[in-house]
N, C-alpha and C positions, 0 to 999 in steps of 0.2 A: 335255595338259591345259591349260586355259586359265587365265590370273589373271583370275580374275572376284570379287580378297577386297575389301572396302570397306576401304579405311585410314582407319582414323580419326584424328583430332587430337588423342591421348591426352597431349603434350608443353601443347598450351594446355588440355586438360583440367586438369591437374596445375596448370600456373601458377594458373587463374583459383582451383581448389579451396584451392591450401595459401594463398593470402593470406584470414587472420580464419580460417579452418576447421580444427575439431578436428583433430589428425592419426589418430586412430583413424577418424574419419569418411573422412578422406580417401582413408584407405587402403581402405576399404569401398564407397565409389562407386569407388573405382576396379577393383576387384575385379570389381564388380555391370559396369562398363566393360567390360573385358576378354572376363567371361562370355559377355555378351549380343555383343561381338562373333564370339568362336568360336562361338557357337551361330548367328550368320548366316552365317560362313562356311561350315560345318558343310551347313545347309539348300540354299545354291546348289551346294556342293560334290553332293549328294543330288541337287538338280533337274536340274544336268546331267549327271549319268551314267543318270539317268531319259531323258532327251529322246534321248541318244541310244541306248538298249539298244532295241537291234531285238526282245528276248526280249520285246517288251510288242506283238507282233501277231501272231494268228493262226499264222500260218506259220515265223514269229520270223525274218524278214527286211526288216524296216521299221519304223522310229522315227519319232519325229516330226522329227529333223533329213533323213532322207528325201524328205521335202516341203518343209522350212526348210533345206536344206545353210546351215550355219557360215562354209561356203566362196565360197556367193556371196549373200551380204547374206542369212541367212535366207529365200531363196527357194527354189522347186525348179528346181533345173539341169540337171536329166534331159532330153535334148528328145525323143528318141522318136521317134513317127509323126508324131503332134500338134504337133512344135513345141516342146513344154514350155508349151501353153495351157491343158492340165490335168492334173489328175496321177491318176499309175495305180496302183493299190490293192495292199494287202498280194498278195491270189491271180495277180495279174500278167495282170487281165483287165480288172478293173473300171475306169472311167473316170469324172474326176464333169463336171459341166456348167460349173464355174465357177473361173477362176484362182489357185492359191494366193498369197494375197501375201504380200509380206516380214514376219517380224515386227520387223524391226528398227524401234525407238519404238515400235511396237504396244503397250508396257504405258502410253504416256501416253496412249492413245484415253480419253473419258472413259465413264464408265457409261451403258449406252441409257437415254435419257430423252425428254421431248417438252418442249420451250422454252417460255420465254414468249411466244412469236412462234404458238408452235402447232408447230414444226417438230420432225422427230426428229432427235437430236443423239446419234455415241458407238456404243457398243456393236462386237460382236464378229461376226467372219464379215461376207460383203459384205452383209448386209440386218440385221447388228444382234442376231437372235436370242439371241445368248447375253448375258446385259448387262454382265458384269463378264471378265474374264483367266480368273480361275476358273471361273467358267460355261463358258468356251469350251474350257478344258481337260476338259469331261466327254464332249464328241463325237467327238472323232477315235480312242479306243481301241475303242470299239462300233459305231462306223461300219460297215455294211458295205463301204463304196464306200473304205475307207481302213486302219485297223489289222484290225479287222474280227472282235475278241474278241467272244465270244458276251453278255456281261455283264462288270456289276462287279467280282461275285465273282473273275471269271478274270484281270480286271486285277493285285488284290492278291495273286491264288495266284501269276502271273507274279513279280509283287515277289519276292514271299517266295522264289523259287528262287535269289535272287544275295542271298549269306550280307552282301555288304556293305553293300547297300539293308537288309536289316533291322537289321543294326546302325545303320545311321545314323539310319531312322527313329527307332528305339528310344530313342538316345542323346537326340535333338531330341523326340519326340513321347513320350516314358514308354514302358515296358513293356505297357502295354495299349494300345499302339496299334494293333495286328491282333484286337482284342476283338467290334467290328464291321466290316465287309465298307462301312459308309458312311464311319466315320470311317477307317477306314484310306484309303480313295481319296479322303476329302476331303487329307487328311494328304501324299498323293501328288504330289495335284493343288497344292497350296499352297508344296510344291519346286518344282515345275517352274514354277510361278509366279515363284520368287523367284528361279530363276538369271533369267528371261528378262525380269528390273527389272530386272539388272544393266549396268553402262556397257558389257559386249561388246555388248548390243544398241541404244546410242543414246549413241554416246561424243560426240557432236557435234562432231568433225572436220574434216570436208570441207575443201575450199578456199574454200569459202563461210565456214563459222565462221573460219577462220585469215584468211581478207580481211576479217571484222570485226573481227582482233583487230589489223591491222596488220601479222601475218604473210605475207599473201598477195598477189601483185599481177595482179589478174583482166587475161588477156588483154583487146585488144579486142573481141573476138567475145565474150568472156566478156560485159565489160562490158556490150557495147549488147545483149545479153540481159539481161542485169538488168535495165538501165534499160525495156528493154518490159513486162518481170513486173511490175514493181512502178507501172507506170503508168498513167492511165486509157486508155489506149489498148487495151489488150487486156484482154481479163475474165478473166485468171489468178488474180489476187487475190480476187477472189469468190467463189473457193470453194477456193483451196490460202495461205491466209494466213488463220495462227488470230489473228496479232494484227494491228491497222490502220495498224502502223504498219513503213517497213525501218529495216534495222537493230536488227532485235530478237534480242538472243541468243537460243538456244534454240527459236526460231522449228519450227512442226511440216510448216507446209506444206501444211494441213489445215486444213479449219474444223468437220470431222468431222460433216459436215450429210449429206442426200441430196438427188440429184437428177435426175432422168431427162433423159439429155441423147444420146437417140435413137441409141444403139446398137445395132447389128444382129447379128441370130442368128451365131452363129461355125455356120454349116453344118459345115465341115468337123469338127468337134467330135462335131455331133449324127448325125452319118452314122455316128461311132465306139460311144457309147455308150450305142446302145438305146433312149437318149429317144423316144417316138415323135412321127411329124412334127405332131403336133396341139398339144404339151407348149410353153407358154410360162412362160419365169423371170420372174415380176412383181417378182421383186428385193423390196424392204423388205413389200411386202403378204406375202408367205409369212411374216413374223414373224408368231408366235402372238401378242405384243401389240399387233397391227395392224390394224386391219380396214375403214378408210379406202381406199374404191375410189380417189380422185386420186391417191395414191402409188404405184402400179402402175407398177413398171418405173424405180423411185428404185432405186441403190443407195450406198452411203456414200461418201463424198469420200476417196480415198489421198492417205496423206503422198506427197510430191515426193522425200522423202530415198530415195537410193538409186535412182531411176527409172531411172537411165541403164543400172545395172545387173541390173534383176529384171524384163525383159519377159517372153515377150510383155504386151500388154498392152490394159486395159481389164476386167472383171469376168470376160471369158468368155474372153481371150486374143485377143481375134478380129484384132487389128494386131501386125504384127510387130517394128516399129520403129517407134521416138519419134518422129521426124519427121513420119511417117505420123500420130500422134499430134496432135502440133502443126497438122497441115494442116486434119484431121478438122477444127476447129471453124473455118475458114472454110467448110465448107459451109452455114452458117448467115448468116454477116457479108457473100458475094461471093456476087454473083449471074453471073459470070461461067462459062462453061460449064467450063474450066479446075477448079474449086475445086471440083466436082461428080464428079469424077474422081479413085476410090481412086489411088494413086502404085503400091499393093504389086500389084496386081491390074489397073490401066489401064481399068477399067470403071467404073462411073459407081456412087457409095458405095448399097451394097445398105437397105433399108429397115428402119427399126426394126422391132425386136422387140413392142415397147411403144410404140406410135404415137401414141396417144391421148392422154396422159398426159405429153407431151415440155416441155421448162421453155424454150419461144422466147423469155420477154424474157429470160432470163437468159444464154441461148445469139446473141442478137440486139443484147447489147451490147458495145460496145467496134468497133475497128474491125479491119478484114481485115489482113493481114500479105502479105508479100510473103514470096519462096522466101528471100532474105537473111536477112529477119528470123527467120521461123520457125528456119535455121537456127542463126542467133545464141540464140533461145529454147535451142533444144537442146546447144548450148555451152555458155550459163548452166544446166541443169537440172544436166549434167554436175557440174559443182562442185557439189555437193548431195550427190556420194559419199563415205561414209566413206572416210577415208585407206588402211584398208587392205584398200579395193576396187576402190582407183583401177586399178590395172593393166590389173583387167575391163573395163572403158570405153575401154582404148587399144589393145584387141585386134582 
């Protein structure tokens, strides 16, 4: 079981209360303190033995840490036939078309919305669809291609068979929490929410945070990856830096925008799972509050935290390694024949999926990297891993 309890400051609670404050009062905020702490405890203790009871799919062999293992950054670490470029369904058949990503930081994404700029900003899944945490928690239990329960109902009849999921809810949500079949899975859904705000998934660690604190001392290779991230030199910043400035604690690594930036059909993928060969992912246009043909083939911007560690990589899995990563966007900056040429595959980078619709000045700024540099890039990305993921990255 994991510490996932929030400690609070109950010692400066008490100081700031007992100077000028009733002592009856005192004792009564601190009570109502207490309370509403075991009652959060309580709620993430519930959300995580939710995420991971496999008795919540069809077959009752898959939870949602199945597809998020705890074990490597909330990724799926299954690799399979595929690589681990997509993930395979309660019935041990189904396949879907698109990467599971980490959700580690996923509950700071902000809600899907449209900017003042006009642009989509936030939301959940690679195109947004669902617009809040909660929202995204009502897909994966009905899914066919994943938990693969027939309905809601069967969601909460699940609950109810593990005697200690109904006392918790009960405890936290009243006795008539199972009164409706909505509220009780909204109730469901709002634990499993609340372990996964918790600091296991966005402790802000790495050797990047501990090198802002003073703590760390970035190798060379570290360093002169940083220095290209954060420079005008390369356009990493324009679209994985939420704030404008380095040295930003807390930094996501993200600016949680979209962007179609001409990546190609993962073949190997669609040869597994039945899509037929005509079926294209227009990425954010499939969200129901979409309906803007130029966004075809946008998908959201991922946080950088953890990359080194939750490939493959890209929406659809279609790279295997980061460096390969890294290389991909000189195809855009080097016209040399070199830069034109996948590294994983020695064939020349296959054509977008979404051709039409690709963001060239955005992909056309900044300047070409050399093999040094891109691998210094990927040295710096490395530091970006929670600490206690680091090992996976040295393996």
């Amino acid at each position: 079981m994991w510490n996932t309890r929030v400690i609070l400051p109950r010692h400066s609670i008490r100081q700031r209360l007992c100077k000028g404050t009733p002592r009856l009062l005192v004792g009564a905020i601190l009570l109502f303190v207490c309370h509403a702490a075991s009652a959060a405890d309580e709620l993430e203790t519930l959300g995580e033995a939710l995420f991971l009871d496999a008795n919540l799919s069809l077959n009752r062999n898959q939870s949602c840490s199945t597809c998020h293992d705890p074990n490597v950054a909330f990724s799926d670490g299954r690799d399979g036939d595929l690589g681990g470029a997509v993930s395979l369904g309660d019935d041990g058949l189904s396949l879907g078309d698109r990467n599971a990503p980490t959700l580690t930081y996923a509950s700071l994404i902000p809600t899907f919305q449209r900017s003042e700029d006009g642009n989509y900003v936030g939301g959940f899944f690679r195109d947004g669809r669902a617009a809040t945490l909660i929202d995204q928690l009502a897909e994966p239990f009905t899914n066919p291609l994943e938990m693969a329960l027939p309905d809601i109902g069967t969601v909460v009849a699940r609950v109810q068979e593990t005697p200690s999921h109904v006392s918790l809810l009960e405890n936290i949500y009243g006795d008539r929490v199972f009164d409706t079949q909505e509220g009780a899975f909204q109730a469901i859904r709002e634990s499993i929410a609340a372990f996964e705000q918790t600091a296991r998934f966005g402790p802000f660690d790495s050797k990047y945070d501990r090198y802002l604190k003073g703590e760390y001392a970035l190798t060379k290779e570290e360093d002169l990856g940083r220095v290209f991230f954060f420079s005008q030199l390369t356009n990493c910043h324009r679209c994985h830096l939420l704030e404008t400035k380095e040295f930003t604690a807390g930094e996501t690594f993200t600016n949680h925008r979209y962007h179609n930036i001409g990546i190609p059909t993962n073949t190997v993928v669609r040869a597994h799972n039945g899509l037929p060969s005509t079926y294209t992912d227009t990425g954010l246009l499939q969200n129901p509050a979409v309906d803007d043909p130029v966004v075809a083939g946008q998908f959201r911007v991922p946080s950088l935290r953890n990359v080194a560690v939750t490939g493959p990589y890209m929406h659809n899995g279609v790279f295997e390694d980061l460096l390969t990563v890294v290389l991909y966007y000189n195809r855009y900056t080097l016209g040399n024949p070199n830069s034109q040429i996948n590294p994983e595959t020695a064939m020349p980078w296959r054509s977008a999926e979404v051709p039409d619709t690709i963001d060239y000045d955005l992909l056309r700024t900044g300047q070409p990297i050399s093999a040094r540099q891109a691998r210094a890039l990927v040295a710096f990305l490395e530091t970006l891993t929670d600490q206690r993921y680091e090992a996976l990255s040295e393996r």
